[in-house]
Backbone as a ProteinNet text record, in pm:
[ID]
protein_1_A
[PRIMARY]
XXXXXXXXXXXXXXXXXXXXXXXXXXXXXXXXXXXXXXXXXXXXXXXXXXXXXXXXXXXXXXXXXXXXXXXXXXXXXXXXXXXXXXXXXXXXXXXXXXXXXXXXXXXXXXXXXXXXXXXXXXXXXXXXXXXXXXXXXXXXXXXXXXXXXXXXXXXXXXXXXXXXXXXXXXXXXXXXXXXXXXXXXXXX
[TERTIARY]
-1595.7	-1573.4	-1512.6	-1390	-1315	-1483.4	-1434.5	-1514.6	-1490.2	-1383.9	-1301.6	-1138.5	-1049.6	-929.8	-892.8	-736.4	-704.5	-712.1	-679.8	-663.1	-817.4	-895	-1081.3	-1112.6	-1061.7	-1076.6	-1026.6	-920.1	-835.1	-889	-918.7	-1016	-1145.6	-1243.2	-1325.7	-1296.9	-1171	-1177.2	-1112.5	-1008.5	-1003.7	-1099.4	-1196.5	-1326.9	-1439.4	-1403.8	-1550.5	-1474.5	-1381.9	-1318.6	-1265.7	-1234.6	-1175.8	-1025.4	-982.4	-844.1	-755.6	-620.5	-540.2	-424.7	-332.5	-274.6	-159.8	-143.7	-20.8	-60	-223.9	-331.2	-296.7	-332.3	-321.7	-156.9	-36.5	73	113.1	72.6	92.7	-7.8	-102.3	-205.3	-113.1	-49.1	25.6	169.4	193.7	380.5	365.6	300.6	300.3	297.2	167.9	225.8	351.7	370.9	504.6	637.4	623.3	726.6	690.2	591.2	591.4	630.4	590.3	607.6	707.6	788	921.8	893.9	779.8	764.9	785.1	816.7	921.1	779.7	720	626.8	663.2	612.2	695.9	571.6	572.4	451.9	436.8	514.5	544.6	482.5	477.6	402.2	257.4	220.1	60.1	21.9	86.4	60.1	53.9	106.7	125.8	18.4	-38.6	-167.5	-312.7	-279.3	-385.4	-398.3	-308.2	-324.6	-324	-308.6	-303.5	-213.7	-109.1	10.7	102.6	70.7	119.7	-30.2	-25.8	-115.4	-19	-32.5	14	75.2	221.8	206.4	168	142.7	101.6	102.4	225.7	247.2	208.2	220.9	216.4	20.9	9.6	-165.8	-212.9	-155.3	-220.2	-175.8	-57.3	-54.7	-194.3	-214.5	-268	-412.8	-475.4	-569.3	-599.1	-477.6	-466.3	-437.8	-415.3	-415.5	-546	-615.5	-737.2	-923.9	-837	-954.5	-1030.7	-981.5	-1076.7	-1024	-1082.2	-1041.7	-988.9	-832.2	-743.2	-819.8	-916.8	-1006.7	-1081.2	-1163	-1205.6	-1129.9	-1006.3	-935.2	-865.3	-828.4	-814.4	-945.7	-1035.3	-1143.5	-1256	-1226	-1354.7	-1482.7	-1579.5	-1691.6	-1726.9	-1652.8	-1676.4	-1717.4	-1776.9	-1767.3	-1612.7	-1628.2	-1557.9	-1509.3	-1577.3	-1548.2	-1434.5	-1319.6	-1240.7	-1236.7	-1256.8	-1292.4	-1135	-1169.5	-1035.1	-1073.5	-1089	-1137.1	-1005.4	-895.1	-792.8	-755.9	-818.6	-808.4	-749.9	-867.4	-831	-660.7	-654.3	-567.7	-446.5	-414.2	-331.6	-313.7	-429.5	-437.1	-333.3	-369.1	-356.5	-208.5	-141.9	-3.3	121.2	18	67.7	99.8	12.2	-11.1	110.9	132.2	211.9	414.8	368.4	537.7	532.8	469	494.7	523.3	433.8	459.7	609	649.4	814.1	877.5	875.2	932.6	1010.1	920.6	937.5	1038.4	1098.2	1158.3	1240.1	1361.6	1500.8	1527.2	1686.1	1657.2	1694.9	1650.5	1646.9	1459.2	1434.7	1240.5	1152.3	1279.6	1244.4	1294.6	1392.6	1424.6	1332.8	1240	1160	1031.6	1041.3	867.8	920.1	969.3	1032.6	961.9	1047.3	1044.3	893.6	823.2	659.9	585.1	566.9	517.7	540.2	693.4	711.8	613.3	653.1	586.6	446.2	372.6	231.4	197.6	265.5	272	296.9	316.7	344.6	197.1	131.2	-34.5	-136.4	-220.3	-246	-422.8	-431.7	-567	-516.1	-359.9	-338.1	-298.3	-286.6	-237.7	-379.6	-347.7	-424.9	-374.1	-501.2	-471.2	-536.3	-519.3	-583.6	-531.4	-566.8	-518.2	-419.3	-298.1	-257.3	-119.2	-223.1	-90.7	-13.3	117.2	215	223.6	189.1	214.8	338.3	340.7	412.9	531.1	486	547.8	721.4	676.4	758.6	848.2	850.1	962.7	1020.6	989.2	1076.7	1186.8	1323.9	1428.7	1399.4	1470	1475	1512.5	1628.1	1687.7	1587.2	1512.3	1400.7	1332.4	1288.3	1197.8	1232.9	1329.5	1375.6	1393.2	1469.2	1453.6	1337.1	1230.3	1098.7	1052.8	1040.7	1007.8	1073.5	1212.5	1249.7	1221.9	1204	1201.6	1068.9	942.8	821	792.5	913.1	929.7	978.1	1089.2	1173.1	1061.2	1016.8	903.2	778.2	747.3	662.5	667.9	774.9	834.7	776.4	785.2	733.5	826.8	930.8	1053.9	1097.3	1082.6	1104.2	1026.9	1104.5	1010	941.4	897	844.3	781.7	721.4	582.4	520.6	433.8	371.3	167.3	101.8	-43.7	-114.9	-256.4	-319.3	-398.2	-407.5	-457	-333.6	-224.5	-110.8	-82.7	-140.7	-126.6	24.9	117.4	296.4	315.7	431	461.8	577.4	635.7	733.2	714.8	587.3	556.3	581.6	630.8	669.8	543.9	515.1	425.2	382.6	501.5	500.9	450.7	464.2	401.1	284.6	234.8	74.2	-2.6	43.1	7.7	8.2	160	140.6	16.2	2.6	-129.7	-260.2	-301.6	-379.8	-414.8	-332	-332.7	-391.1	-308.9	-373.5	-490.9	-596.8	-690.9	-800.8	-731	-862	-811.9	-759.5	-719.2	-841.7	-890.5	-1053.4	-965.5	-861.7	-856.5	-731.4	-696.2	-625.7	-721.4
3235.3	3324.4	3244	3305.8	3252.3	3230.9	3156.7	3138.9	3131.7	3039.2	2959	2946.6	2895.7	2885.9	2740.4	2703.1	2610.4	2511.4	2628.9	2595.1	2531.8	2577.6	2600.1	2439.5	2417.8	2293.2	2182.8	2228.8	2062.6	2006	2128.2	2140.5	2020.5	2052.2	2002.3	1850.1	1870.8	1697.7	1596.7	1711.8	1593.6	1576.9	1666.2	1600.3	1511.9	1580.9	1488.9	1327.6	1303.4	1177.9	1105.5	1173.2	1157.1	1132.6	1193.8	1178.7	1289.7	1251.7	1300.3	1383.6	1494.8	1550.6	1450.2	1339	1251.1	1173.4	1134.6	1073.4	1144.4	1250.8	1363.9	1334.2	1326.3	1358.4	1208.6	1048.8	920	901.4	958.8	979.6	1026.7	1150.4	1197.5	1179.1	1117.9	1024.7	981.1	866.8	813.9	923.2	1008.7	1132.8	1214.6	1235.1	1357.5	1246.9	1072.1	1007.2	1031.4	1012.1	983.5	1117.6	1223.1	1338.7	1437.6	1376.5	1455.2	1567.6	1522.4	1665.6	1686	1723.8	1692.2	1769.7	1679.3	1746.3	1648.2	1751.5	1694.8	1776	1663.3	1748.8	1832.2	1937.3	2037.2	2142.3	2120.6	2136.3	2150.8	2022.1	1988.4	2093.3	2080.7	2148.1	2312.8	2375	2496.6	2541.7	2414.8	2457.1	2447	2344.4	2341.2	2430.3	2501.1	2619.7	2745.7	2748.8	2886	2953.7	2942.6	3019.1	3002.8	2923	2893.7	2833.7	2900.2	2852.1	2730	2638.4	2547.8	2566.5	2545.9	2630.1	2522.8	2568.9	2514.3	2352.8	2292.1	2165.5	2059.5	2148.5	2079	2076.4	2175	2138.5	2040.2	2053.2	1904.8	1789.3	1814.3	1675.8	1601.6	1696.1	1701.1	1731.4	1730.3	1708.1	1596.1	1539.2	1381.2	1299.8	1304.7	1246.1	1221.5	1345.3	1355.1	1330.7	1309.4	1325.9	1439	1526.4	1633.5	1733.5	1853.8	1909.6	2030.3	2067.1	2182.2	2300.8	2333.2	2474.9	2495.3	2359.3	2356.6	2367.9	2287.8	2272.4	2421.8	2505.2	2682.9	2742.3	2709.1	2750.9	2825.4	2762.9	2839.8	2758.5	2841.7	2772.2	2715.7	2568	2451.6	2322.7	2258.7	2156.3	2076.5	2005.3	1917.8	1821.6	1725	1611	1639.8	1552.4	1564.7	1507.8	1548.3	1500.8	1445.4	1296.6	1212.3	1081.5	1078.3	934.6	826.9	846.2	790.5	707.7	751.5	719	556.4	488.4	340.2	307.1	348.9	323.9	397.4	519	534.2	481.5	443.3	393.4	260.8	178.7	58.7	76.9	154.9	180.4	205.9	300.6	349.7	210.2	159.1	-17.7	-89	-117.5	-191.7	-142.1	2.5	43.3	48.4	27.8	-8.3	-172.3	-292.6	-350	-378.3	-335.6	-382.9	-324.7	-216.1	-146.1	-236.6	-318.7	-406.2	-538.8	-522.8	-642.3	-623.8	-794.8	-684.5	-737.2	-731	-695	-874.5	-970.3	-1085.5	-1026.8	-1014.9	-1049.2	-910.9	-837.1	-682.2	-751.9	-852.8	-904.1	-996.9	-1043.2	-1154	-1134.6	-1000.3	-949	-866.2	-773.5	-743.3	-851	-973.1	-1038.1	-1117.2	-1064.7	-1134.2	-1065.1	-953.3	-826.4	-866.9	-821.4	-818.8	-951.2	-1085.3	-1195.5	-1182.1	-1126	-1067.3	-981.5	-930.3	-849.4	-936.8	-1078.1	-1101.7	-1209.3	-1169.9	-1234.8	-1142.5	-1175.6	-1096.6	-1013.4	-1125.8	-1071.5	-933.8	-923.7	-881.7	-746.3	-716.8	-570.1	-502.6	-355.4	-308.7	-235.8	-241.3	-235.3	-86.3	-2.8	143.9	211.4	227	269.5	395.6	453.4	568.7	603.5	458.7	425.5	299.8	382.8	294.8	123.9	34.4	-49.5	-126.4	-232.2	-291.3	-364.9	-366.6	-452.8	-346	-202.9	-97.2	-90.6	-181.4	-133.8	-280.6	-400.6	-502.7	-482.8	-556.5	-553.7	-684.7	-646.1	-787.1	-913.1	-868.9	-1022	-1087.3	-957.7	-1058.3	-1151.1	-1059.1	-1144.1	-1282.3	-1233.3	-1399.8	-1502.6	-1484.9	-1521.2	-1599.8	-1532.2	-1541.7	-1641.6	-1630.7	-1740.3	-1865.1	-1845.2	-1987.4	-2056.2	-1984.1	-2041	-2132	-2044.5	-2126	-2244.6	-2201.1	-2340.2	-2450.2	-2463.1	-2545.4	-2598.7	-2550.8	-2630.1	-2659.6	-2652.8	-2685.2	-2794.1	-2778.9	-2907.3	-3072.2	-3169.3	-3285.8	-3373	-3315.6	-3422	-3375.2	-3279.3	-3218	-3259	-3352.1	-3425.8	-3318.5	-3212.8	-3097.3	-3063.7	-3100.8	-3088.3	-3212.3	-3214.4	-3297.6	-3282.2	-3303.4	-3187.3	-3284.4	-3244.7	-3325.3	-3377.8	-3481.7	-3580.7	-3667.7	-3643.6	-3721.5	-3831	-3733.5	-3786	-3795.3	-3735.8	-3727.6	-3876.6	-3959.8	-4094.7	-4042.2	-4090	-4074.8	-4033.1	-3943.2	-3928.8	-3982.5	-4028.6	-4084	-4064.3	-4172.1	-4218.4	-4114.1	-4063.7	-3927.2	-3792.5	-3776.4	-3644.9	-3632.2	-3816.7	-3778.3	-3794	-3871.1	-3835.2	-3703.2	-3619.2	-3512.6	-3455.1	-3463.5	-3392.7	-3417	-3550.8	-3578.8	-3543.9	-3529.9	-3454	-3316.8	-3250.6	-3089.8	-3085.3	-3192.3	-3158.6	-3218.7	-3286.9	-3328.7	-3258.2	-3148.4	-3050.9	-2970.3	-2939.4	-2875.9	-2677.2	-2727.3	-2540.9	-2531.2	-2574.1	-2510.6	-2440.4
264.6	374.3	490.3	577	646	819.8	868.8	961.3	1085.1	1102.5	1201.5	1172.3	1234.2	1205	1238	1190.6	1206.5	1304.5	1442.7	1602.9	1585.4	1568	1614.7	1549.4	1425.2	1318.7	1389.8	1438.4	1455.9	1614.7	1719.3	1835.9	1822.9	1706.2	1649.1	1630.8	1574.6	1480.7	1659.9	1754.1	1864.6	1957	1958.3	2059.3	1952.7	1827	1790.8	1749.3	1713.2	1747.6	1814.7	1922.4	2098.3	2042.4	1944.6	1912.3	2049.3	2007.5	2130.8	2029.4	2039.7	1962.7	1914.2	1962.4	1937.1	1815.1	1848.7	1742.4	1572.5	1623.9	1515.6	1433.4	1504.5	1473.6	1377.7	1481	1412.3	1300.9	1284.5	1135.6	1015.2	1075.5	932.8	937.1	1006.4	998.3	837.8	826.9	668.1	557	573.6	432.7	510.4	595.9	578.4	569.6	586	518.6	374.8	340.3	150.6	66.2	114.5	84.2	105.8	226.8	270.5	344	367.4	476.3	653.3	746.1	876.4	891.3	1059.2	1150.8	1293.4	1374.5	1522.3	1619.4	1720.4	1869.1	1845.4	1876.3	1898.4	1752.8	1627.3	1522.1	1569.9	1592.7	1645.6	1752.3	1871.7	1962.4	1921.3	1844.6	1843.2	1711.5	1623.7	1559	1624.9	1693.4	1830	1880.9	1991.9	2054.6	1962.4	1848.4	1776.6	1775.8	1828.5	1804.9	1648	1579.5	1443.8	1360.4	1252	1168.1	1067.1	1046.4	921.8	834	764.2	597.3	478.5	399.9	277.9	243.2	285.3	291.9	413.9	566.6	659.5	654.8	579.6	567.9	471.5	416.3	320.1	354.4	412.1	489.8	638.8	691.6	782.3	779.4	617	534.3	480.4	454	378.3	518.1	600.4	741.6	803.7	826.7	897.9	789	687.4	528.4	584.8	580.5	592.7	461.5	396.6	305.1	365.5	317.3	343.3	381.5	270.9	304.5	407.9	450.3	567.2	722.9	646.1	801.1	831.8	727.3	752.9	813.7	820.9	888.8	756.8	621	564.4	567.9	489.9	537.5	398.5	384.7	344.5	356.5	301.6	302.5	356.9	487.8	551.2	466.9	436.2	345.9	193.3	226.2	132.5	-5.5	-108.1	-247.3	-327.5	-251.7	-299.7	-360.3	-479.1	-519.5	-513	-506.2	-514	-381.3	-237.4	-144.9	-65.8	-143.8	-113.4	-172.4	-285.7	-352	-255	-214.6	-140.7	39.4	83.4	214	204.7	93.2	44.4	19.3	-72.6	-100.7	53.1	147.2	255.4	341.1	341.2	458	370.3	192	161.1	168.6	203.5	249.2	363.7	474.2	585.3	612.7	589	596	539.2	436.7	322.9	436.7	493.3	565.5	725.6	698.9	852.5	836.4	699.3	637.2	645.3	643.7	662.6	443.5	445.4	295.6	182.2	289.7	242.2	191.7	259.7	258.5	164	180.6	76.1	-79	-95	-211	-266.2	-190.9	-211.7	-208	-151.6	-186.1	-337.5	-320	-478.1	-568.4	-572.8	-707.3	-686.3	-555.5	-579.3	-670.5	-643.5	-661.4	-794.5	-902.4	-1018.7	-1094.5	-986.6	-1075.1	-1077.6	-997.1	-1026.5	-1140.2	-1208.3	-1326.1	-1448.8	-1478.1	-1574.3	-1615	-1492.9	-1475.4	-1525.1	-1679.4	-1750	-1598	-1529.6	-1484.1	-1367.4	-1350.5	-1249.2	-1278.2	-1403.4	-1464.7	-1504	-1549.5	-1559	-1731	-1789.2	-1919.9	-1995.9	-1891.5	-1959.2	-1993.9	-2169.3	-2257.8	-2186.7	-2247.1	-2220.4	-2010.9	-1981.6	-1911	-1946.4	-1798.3	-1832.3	-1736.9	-1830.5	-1759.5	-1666.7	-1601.1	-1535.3	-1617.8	-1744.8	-1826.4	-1877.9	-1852.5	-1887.9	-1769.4	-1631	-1518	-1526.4	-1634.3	-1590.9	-1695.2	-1602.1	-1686.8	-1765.6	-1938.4	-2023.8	-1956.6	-1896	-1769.2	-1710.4	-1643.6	-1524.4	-1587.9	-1682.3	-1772.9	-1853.2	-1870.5	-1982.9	-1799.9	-1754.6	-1632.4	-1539.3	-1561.6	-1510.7	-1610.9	-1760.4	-1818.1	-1861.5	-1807.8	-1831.8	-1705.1	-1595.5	-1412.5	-1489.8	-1552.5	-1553.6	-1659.2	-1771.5	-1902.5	-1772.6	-1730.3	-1650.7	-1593.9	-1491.1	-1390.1	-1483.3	-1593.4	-1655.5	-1719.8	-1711.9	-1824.6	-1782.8	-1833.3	-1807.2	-1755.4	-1777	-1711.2	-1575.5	-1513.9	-1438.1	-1309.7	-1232.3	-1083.8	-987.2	-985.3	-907.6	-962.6	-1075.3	-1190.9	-1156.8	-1073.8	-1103.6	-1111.8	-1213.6	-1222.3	-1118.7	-1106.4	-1045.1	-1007.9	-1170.3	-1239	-1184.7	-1174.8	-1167.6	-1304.9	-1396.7	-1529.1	-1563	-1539.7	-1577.7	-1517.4	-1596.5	-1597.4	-1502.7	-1395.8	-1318.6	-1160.5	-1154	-1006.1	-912.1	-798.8	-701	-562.7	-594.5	-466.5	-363.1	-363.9	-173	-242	-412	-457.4	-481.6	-515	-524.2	-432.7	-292.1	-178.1	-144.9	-139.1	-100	-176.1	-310.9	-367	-311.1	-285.8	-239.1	-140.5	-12	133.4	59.1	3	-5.7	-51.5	-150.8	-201	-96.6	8.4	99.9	229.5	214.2	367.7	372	476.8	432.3	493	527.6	555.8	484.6	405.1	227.9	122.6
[MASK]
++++++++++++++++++++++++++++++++++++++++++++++++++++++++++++++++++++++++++++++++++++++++++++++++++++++++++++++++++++++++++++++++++++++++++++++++++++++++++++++++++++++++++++++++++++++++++++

C-alpha cells in the first residue's frame, strides 16, 4: 500500500542524513554515467518539491545512489533497506572507473596492461564454474607476449634477474646491495 511519495522519501533521506539536494545529485552522477542515464538539479529539485515524480530509470538510479529500495523511495510501505548483495563489488568497480578516468591515455595504457597481468595470476582469478573467465578477453598476442616478457627476465643470463640468495653467478656488486637495502628497509 502506497503511503508516502517520492517528494515525502527523498525529504526523509535529506534531513535524516543532513544531505543537501546537490548531495543527492553527485551520489548518482556515477550510475546515470554507467547506465546512460542524464539527471540534472533541476531533476532533484522538482522530485523534492513534488512537481515531477521520477520515471522508471531515473528511480533506480537514485535507488542505487541513495541504497535505499525503489518501492520504498515511491512511497510504499516497505522495507527501506535495499536488497543488493552485489554492492561492494559495484562501489568498488564505480571508484576503479573513476580513478582510470583521471588518467591521461599513457597511464590508461598502463593500468590496462596491469590489470590484464593480474589475470594471468592463478590466485587472482576467479574460477566459478559456468563463468567467463579473464583468460576469454586476452588476445593470443598479449599473451605470448606476456610470457615471453616473464621467460626473458627469468632467464639466468639476463643481468635484471637477479634472486635473493644472490645465488646467479654474474650479479654485480650494486644489485645485491640494491637487494640488500630493500630487505633491511623497515617501511618496504
Amino acid at each position: 500500500m502506497k503511503k508516502e511519495n517520492t517528494s515525502t522519501r527523498l525529504k526523509t533521506i535529506i534531513k535524516d542524513r543532513g544531505l543537501k539536494q546537490i548531495d543527492i545529485l553527485n551520489k548518482a552522477l556515477p550510475f546515470c554515467q554507467k547506465y546512460g542515464v542524464k539527471m540534472n538539479k533541476s531533476d532533484i529539485s522538482q522530485y523534492v518539491s513534488g512537481k515531477n515524480e521520477p520515471g522508471q530509470d531515473k528511480l533506480y538510479i537514485l535507488g542505487k545512489a541513495l541504497n535505499v529500495s525503489e518501492a520504498w523511495l515511491m512511497g510504499y510501505d516497505v522495507p527501506m533497506k535495499r536488497h543488493n548483495n552485489n554492492r561492494t563489488t559495484e562501489e568498488t568497480s564505480l571508484k576503479i572507473i573513476q580513478y582510470y578516468e583521471q588518467l591521461n591515455d599513457i597511464g590508461k595504457n598502463e593500468a590496462t596492461k596491469r590489470v590484464e597481468e593480474l589475470t594471468y595470476i592463478q590466485k587472482y582469478i576467479d574460477n566459478v564454474p559456468g563463468n567467463q573467465n579473464s583468460l576469454d578477453v586476452r588476445s593470443e598476442a598479449t599473451e605470448e607476449k606476456f610470457n615471453s616478457k616473464v621467460t626473458t627476465m627469468m632467464s639466468e643470463n639476463d643481468p635484471r634477474y637477479v634472486d635473493a640468495a644472490h645465488s646467479i653467478d654474474g650479479a654485480s656488486k650494486e644489485d645485491m646491495q640494491f637487494d640488500e637495502d630493500i630487505m633491511n628497509d623497515e617501511n618496504f
